[in-house]
C-alpha positions as CSV (number, residue, x, y, z in Angstrom):
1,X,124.2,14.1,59.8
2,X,128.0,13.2,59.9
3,X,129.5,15.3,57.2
4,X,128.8,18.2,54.9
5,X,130.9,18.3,51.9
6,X,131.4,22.5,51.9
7,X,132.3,24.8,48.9
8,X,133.6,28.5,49.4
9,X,133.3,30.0,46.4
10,X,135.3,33.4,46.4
11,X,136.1,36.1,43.5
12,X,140.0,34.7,43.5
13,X,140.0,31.3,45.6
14,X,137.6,28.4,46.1
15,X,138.1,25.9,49.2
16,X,136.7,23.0,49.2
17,X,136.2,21.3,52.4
18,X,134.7,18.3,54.9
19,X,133.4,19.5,57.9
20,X,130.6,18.6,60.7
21,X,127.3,20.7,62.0
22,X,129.9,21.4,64.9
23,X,132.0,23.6,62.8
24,X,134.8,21.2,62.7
25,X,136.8,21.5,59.5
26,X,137.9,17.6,59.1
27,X,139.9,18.0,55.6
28,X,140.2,21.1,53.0
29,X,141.6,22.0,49.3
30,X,141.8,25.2,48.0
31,X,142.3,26.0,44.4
32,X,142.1,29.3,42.7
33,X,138.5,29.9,41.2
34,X,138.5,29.7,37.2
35,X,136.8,33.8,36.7
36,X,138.1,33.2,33.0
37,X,135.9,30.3,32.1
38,X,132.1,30.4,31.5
39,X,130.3,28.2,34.1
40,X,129.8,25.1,32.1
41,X,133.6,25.1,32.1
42,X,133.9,26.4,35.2
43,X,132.1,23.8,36.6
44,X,134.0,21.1,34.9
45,X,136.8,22.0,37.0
46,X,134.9,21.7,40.1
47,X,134.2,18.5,39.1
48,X,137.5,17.3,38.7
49,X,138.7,18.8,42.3
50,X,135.4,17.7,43.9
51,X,136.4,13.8,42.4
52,X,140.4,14.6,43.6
53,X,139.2,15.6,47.0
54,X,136.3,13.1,47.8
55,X,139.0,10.0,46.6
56,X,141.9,11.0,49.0
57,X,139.1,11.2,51.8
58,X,138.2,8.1,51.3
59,X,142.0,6.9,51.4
60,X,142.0,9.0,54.9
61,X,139.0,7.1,55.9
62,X,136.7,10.1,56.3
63,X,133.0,9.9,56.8
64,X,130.9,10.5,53.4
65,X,129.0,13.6,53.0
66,X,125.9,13.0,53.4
67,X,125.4,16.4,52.0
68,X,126.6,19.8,50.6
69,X,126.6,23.2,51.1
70,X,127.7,26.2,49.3
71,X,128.4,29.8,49.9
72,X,129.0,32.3,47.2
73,X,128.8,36.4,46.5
74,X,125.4,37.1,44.9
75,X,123.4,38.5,43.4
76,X,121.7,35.1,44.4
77,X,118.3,33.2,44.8
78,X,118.7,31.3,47.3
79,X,116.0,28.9,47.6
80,X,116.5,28.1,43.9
81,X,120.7,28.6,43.9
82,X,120.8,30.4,40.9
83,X,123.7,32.9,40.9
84,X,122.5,36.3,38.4
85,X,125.6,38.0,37.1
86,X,127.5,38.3,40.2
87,X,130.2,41.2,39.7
88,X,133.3,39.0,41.1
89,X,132.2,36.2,38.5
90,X,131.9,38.1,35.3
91,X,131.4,35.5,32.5
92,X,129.0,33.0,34.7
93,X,126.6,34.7,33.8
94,X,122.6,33.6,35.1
95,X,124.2,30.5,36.5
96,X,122.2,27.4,38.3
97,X,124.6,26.7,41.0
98,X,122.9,24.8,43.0
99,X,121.6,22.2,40.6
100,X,125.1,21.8,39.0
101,X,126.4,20.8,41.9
102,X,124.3,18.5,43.1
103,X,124.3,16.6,39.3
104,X,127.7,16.8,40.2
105,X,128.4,15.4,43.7
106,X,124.9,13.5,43.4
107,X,123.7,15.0,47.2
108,X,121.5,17.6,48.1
109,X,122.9,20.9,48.2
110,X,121.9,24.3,49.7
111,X,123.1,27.8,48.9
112,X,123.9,30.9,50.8
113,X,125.6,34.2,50.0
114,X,128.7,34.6,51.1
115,X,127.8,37.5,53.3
116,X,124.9,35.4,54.9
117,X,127.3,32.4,55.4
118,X,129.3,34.8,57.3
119,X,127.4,36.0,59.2
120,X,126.0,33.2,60.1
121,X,129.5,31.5,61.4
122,X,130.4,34.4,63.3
123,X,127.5,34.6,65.1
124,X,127.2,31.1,65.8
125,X,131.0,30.0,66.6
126,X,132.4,33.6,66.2
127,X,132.7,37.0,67.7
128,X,128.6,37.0,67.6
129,X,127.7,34.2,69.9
130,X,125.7,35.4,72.9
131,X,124.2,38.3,70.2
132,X,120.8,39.4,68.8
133,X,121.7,41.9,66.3
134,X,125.2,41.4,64.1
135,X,126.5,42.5,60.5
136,X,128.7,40.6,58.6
137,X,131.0,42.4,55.9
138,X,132.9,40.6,53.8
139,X,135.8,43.0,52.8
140,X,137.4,40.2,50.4
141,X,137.9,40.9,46.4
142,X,134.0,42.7,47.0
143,X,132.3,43.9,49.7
144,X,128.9,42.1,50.7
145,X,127.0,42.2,54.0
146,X,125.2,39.2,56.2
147,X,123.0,40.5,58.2
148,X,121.6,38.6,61.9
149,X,118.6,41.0,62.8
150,X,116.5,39.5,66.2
151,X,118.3,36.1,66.2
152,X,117.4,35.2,62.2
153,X,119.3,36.0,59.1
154,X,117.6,38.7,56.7
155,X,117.6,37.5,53.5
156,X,115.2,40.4,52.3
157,X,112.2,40.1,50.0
158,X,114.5,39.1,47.0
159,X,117.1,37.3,48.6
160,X,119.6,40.7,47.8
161,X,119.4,42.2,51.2
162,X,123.2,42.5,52.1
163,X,124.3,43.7,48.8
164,X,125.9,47.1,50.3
165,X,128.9,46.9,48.0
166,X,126.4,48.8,45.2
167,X,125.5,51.7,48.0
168,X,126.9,54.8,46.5
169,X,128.6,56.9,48.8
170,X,130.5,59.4,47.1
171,X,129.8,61.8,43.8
172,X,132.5,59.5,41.9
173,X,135.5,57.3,42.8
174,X,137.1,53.9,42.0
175,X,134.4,51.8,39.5
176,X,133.7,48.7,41.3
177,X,129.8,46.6,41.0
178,X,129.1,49.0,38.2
179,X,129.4,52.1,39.8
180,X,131.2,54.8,40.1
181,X,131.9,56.0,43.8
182,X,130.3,52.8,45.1
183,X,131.2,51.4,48.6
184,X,132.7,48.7,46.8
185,X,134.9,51.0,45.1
186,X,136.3,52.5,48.1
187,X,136.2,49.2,50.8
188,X,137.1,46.1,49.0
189,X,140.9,44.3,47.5
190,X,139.4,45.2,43.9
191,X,138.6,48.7,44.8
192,X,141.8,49.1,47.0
193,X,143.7,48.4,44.2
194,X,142.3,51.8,42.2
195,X,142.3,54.0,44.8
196,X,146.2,53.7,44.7
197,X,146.4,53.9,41.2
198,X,144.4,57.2,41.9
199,X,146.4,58.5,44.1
200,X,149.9,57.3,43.0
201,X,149.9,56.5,39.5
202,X,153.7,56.9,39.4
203,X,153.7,54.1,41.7
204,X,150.5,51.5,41.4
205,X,148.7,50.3,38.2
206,X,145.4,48.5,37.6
207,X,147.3,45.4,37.4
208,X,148.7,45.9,40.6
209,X,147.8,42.7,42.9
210,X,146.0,43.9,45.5
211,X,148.4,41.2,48.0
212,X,151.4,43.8,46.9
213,X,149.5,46.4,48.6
214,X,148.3,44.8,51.8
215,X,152.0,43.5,52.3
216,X,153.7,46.8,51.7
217,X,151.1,48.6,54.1
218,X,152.0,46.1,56.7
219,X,155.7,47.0,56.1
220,X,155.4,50.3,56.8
221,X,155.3,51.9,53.2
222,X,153.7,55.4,53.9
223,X,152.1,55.7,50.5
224,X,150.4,51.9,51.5
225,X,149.5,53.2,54.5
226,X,147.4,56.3,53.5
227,X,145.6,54.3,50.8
228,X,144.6,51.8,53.8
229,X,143.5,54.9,56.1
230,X,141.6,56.5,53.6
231,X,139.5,53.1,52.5
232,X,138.8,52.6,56.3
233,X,138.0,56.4,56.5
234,X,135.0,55.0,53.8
235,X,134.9,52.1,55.4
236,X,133.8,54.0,58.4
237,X,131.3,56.6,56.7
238,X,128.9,53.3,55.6
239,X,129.4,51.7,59.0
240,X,127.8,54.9,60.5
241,X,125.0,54.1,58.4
242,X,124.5,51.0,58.9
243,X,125.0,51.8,63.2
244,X,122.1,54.4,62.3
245,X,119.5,52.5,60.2
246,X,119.9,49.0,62.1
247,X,121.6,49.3,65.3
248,X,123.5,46.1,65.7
249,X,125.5,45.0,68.6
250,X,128.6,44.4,66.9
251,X,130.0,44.7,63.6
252,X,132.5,41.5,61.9
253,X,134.9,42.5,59.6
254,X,135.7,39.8,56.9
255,X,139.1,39.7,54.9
256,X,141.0,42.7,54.5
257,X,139.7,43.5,58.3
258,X,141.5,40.5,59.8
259,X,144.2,41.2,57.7
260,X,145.0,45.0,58.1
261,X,143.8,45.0,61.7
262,X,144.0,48.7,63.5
263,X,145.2,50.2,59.9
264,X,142.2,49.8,59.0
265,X,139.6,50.0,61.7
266,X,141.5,52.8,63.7
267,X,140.5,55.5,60.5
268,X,136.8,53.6,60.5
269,X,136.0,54.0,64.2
270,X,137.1,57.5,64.3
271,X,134.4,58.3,61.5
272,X,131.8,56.6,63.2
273,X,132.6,58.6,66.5
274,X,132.0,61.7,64.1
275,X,129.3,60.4,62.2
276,X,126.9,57.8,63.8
277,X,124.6,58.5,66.3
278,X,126.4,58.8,70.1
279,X,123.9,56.2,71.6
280,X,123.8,53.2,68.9
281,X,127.6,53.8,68.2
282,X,128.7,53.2,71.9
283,X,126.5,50.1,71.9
284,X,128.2,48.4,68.8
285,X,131.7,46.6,68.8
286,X,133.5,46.7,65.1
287,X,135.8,43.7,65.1
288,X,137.8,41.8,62.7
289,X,136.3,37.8,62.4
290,X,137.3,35.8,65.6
291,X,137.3,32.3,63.4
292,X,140.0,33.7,61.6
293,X,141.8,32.3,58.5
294,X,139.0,29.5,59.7
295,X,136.0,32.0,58.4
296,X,135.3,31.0,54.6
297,X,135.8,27.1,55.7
298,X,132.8,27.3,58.3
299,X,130.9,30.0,55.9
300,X,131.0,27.0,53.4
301,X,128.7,25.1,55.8
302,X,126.4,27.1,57.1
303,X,123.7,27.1,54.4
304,X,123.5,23.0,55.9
305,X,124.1,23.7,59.5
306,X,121.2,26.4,59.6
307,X,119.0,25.7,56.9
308,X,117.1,22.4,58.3
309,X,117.5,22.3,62.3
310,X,119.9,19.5,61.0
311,X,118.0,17.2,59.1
312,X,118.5,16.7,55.3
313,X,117.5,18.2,52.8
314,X,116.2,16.9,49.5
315,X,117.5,16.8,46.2
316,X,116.2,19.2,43.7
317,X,113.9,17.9,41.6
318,X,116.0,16.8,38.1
319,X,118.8,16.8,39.8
């Protein structure tokens, strides 16, 4: 295998990219991901990027894909690629990802949540390498979780292991993956986004971009600052949890961790000194993603570069 033709699917951007089983990233695209189109329409629009993208590869004298690979924020079944109502991608709807896409780029195609495809990149060319034991959080427009338990991903019995973002963790709070005081609600861009309208209406709406936020909290802006200390106060409260239940060696931080750095994590680590157990705690390292602005473009490949032991799969049958 040569080339795997990757798609990172996210809540407010899609990448497109070529890459190789190494992890190399050899060309990339990103457009911003059509949330106000159904998925037949949707997908339409992939197909006009994918056709964009593939032409000015050849041009470059790129190798052809040979396959594809996708990773996306679920609820998903893998095996099958069918997305169920994902939060992030309101009117998709029940949507078969993976057989659209491969009637649309005409290769085999595999699927991964996001969260696994994390996971999964960081713990082979990330901050994970050399681990047994590693959780993956996403901490982009949602909050999912890929979890690495005893050297293989955990998919679960229905593919939804990972979905933390729905874990309620307080009586009531910002409304994010249908509920009310969900981790979500108090640890993603969406959720960030109403906790300052919360606490300072006179300042922040819900139309607020959550960007405005992050940059004004890296400025300096007090009022940005204690929104970003009290999500990583949350974010700290489920990490305890997850320290306690599964003991993992170190902990990635997706997005807003890479991007918000100490603000963040200093508030979450001093709740996990307070809250998870002394011994797991001081085992486990909390760390922002070491592939960087790099993460999503590997993610994208990883349902390929782990699925088979590197040999291709096989179209779906129809496609």
């Amino acid at each position: 295998m040569d080339a795997i033709l990757g798609f990172d699917i996210g809540g407010t951007k899609t990448a497109l990219v070529l890459g190789t089983p190494a992890g190399e990233i050899l060309r990339r695209v990103e457009f911003a991901t059509p949330v106000e189109m159904n998925f037949d329409q949707a997908m339409e629009r992939f197909a006009a990027e994918v056709k964009g993208f593939r032409a000015v590869c050849r041009e470059q004298n790129l190798p052809e894909a040979e396959v594809a690979s996708a990773s996306v924020g679920g609820p998903l079944d893998i095996r099958r690629g069918i997305l169920y109502s994902p939060p992030h991608l309101a009117k998709w709807g029940t949507a078969p990802l993976k057989e659209s896409l491969e009637r649309m780029v005409g290769l085999p195609v595999q699927v991964e949540h996001d969260g696994n495809a994390g996971a999964l990149a960081e713990w082979r060319f990330g901050a994970g390498r050399g681990t047994s034991n590693l959780i993956f959080l996403t901490l982009g427009t949602g909050l999912g979780a890929g979890m690495v338990l005893n050297g293989r991903i955990y998919h679960g019995t229905t593919d939804t292991a990972g979905e933390v973002g729905h874990m309620r963790i307080a009586p009531d709070g910002p409304l994010q993956y249908g509920k009310a005081g969900s981790w979500e609600g108090y640890c993603s861009a969406s959720g960030m986004v109403q906790l300052a309208q919360r606490r300072r209406p006179d300042r922040w709406s819900a139309e607020t971009p959550a960007r405005a936020l992050i940059t004004a909290a890296l400025e300096g802006d007090p009022d940005a600052e204690a929104v970003v200390a009290e999500m990583g106060e949350w974010l700290g409260k489920g990490l305890a949890v997850l320290i306690d239940v599964l003991n993992p060696e170190v902990i990635v931080l997706g997005t807003l961790g890479m991007t918000l750095g100490e603000r963040l994590t200093g508030p979450a680590r001093a709740v996990i000194a307070r809250e998870a157990l002394a011994a797991p705690a001081a085992a486990c390292r909390v760390v922002p993603a070491a592939l960087g602005l790099r993460l999503g473009d590997v993610a994208a490949l990883m349902a390929v570069i782990t699925a088979s032991n590197g040999s291709i799969p096989r179209l779906s049958e129809g496609a």
